[in-house]
N, CA, C and O atoms as a DFTB+ gen file, in Angstrom:
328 C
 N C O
     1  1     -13.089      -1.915       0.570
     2  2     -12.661      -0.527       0.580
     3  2     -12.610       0.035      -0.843
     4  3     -12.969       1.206      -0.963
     5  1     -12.338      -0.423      -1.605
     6  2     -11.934       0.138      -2.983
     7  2     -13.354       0.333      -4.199
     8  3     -13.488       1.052      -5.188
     9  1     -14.347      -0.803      -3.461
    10  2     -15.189      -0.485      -3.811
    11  2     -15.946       0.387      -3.059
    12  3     -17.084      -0.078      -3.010
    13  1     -15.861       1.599      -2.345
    14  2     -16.343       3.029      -1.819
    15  2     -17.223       2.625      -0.591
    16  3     -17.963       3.453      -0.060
    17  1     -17.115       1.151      -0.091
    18  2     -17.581       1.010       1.371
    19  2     -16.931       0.596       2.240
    20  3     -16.539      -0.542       1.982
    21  1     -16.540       1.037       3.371
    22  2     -15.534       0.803       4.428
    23  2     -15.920      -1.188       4.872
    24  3     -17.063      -1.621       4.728
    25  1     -15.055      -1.871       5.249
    26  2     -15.495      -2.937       5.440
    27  2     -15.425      -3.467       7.127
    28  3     -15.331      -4.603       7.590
    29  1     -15.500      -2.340       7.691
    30  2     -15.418      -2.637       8.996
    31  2     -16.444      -1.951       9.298
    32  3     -17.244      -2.634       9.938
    33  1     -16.922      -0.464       9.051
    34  2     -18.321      -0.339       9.493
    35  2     -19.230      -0.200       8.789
    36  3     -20.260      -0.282       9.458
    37  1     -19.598       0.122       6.883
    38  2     -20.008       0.144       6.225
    39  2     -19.994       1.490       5.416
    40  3     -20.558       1.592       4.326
    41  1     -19.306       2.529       6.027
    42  2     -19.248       3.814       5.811
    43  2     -18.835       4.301       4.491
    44  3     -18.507       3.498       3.618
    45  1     -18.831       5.700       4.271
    46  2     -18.257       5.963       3.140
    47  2     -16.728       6.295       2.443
    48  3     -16.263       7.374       2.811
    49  1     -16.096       5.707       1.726
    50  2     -14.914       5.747       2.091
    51  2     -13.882       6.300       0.808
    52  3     -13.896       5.762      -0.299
    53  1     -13.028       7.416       1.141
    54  2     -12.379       8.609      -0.353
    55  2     -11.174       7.695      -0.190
    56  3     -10.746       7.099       0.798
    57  1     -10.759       7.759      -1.434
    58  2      -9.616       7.347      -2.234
    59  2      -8.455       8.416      -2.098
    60  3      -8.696       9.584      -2.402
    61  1      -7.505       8.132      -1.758
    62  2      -6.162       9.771      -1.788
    63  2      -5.956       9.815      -3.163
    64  3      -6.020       8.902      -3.987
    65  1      -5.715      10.925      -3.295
    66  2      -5.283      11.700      -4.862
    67  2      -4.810      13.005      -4.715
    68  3      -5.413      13.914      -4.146
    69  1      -3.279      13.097      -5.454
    70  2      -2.534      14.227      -5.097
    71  2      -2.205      14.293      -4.451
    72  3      -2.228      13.357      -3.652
    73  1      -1.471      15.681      -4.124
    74  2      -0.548      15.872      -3.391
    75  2       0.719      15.330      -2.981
    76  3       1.038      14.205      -3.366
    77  1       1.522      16.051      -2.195
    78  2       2.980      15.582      -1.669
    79  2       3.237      15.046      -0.140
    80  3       2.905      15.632       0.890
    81  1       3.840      13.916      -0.239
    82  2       4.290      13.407       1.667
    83  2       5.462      13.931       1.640
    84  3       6.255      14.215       0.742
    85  1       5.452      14.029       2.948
    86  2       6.869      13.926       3.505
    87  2       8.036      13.083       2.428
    88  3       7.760      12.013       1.884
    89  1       9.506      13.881       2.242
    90  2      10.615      13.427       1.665
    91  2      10.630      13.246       0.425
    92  3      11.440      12.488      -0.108
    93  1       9.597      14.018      -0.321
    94  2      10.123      14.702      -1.924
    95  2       8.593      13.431      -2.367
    96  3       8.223      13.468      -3.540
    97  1       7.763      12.314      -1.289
    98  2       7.356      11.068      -2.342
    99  2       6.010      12.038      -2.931
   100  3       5.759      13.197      -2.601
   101  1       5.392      11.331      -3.721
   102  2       4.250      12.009      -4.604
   103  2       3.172      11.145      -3.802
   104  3       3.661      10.215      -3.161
   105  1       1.784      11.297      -3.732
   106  2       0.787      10.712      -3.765
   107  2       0.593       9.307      -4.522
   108  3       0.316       9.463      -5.711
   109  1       0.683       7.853      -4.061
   110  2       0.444       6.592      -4.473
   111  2       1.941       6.312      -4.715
   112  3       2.402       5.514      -5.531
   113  1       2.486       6.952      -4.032
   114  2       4.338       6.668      -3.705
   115  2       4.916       6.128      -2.109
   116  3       5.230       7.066      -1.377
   117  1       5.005       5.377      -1.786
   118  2       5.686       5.180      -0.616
   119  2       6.930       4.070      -0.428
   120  3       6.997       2.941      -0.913
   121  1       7.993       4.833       0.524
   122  2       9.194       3.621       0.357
   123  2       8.811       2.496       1.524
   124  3       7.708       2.348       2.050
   125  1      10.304       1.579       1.838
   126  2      10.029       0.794       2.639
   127  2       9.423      -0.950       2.393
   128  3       9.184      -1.832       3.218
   129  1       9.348      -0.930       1.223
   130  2       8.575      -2.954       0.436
   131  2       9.796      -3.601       0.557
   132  3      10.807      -3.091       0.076
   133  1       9.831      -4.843       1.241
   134  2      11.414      -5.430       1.418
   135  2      10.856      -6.173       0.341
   136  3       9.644      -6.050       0.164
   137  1      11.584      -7.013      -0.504
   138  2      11.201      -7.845      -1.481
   139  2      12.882      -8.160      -2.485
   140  3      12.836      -8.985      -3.397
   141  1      13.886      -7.613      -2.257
   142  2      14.545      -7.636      -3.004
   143  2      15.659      -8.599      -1.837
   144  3      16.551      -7.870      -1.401
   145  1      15.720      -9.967      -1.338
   146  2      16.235     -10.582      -0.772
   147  2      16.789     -10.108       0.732
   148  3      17.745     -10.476       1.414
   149  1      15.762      -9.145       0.917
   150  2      15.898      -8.614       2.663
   151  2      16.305      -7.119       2.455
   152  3      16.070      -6.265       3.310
   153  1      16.724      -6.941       1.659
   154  2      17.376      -5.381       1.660
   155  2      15.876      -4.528       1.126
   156  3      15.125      -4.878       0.215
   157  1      15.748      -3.268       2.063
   158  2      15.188      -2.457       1.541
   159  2      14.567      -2.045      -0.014
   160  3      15.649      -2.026      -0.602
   161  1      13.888      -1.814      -0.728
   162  2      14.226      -1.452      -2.338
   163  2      13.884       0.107      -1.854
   164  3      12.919       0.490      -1.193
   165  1      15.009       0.889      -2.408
   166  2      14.770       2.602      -1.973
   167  2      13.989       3.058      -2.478
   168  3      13.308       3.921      -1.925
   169  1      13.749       2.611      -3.887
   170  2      12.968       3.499      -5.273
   171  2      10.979       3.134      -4.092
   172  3      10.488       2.194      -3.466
   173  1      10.604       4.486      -4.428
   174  2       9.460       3.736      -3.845
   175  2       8.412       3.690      -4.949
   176  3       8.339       4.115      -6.102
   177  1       6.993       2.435      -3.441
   178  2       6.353       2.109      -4.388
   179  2       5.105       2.128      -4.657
   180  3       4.388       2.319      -3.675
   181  1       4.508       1.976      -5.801
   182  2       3.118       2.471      -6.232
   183  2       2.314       1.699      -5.270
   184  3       2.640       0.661      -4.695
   185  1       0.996       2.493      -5.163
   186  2       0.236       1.989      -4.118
   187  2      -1.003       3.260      -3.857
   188  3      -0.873       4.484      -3.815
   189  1      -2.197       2.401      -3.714
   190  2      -3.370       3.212      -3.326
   191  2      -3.980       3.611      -1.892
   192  3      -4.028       2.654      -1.118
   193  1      -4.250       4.306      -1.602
   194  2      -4.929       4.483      -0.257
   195  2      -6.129       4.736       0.214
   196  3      -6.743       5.597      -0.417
   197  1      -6.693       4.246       1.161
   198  2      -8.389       4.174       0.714
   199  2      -8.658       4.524       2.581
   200  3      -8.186       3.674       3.336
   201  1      -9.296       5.583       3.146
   202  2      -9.601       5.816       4.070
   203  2     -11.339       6.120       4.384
   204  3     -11.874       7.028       3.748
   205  1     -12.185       5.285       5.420
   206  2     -13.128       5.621       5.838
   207  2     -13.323       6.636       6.502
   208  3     -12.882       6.843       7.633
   209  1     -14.353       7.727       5.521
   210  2     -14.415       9.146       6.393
   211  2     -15.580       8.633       7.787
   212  3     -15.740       9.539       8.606
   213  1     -16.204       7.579       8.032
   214  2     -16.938       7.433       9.394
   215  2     -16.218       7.145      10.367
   216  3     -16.347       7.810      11.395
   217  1     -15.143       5.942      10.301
   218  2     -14.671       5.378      11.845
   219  2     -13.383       5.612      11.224
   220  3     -12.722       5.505      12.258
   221  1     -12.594       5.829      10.406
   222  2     -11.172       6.293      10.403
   223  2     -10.118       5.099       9.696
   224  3      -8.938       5.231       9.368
   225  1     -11.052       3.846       9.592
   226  2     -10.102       2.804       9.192
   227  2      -9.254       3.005       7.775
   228  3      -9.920       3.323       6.789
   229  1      -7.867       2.842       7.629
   230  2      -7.542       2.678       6.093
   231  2      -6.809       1.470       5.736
   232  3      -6.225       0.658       6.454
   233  1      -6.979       1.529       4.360
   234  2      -5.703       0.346       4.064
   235  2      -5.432       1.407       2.803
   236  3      -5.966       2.343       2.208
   237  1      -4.050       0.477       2.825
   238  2      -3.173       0.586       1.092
   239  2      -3.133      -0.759       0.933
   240  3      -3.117      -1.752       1.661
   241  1      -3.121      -0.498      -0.286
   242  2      -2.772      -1.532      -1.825
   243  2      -1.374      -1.297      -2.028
   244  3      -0.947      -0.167      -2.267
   245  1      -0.558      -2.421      -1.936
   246  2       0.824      -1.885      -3.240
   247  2       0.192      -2.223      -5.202
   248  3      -0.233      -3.266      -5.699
   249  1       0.288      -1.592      -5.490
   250  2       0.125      -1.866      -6.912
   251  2       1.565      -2.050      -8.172
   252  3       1.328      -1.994      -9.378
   253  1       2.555      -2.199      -7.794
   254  2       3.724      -2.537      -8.390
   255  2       3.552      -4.078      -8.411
   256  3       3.590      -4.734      -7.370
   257  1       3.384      -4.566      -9.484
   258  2       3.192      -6.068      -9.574
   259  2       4.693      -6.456      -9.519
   260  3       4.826      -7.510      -8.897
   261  1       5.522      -6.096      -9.837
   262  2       6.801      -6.704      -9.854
   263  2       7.360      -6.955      -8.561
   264  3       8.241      -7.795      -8.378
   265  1       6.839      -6.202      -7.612
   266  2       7.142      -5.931      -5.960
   267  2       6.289      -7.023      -5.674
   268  3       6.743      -8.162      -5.562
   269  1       4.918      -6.726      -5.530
   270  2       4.485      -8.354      -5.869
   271  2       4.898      -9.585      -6.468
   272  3       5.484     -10.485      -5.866
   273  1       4.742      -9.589      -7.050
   274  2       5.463     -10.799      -7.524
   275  2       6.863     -11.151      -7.106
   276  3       7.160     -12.342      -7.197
   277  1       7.772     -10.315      -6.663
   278  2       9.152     -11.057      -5.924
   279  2       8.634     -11.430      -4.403
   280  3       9.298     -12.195      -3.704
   281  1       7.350     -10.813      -3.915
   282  2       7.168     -10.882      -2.686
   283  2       6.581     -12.773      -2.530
   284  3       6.919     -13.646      -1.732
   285  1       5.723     -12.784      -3.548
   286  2       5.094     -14.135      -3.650
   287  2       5.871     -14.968      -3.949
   288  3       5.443     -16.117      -4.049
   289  1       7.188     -14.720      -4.181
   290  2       8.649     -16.071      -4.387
   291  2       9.499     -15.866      -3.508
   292  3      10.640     -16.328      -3.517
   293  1       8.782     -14.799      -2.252
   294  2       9.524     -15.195      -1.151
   295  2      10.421     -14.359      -0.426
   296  3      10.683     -14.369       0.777
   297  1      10.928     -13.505      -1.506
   298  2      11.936     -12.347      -1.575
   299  2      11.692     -11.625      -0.142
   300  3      10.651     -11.653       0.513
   301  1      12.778     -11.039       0.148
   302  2      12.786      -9.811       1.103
   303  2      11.834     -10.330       2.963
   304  3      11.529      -9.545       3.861
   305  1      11.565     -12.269       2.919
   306  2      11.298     -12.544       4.133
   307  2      10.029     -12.650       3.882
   308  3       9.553     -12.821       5.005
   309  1       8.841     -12.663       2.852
   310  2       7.384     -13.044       2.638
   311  2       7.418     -14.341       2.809
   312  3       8.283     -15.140       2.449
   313  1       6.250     -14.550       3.482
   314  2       6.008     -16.033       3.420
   315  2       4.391     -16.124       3.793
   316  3       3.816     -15.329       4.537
   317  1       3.823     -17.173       3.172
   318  2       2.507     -17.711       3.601
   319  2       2.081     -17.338       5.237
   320  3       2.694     -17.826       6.186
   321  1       0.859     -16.336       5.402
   322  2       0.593     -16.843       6.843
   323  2       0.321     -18.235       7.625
   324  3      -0.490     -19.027       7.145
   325  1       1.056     -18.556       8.928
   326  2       0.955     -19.612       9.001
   327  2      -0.368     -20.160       9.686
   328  3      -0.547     -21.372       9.802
């Protein structure tokens, strides 16, 4: 996805930029990353969004490495898929 081809059908696929969501967040802002030993973290967090304009698929990225990184030691209920 991030490299501008959808990976489910091959399509072409825009990056979000700008604008405002819902509840004051900015664009590459969203709350909700448990990581801080189960509790919510309120502050929200950086993150990209990548949507295929052919079949509709998207993902996000979190890009806060620190959210990462507590997630990969486990924090907030992460664990290895089994």
């Amino acid at each position: 996805m991030r490299n501008g081809t959808c990976i489910k059908c091959g399509g072409e696929v825009a990056k979000l930029a700008g604008g405002i969501y819902p509840h004051g967040l900015k664009a590459g802002q969203r709350p909700g990353v448990f990581v801080d030993d189960g509790a919510m973290i309120r502050r929200p967090s950086s993150y990209e969004t990548f949507l295929c304009t052919a079949c509709g698929y998207w993902e996000d990225y979190i890009t806060d490495a620190e959210k990462l990184r507590r997630a990969a030691e486990g924090h907030g209920g992460w664990a290895p898929p089994a």
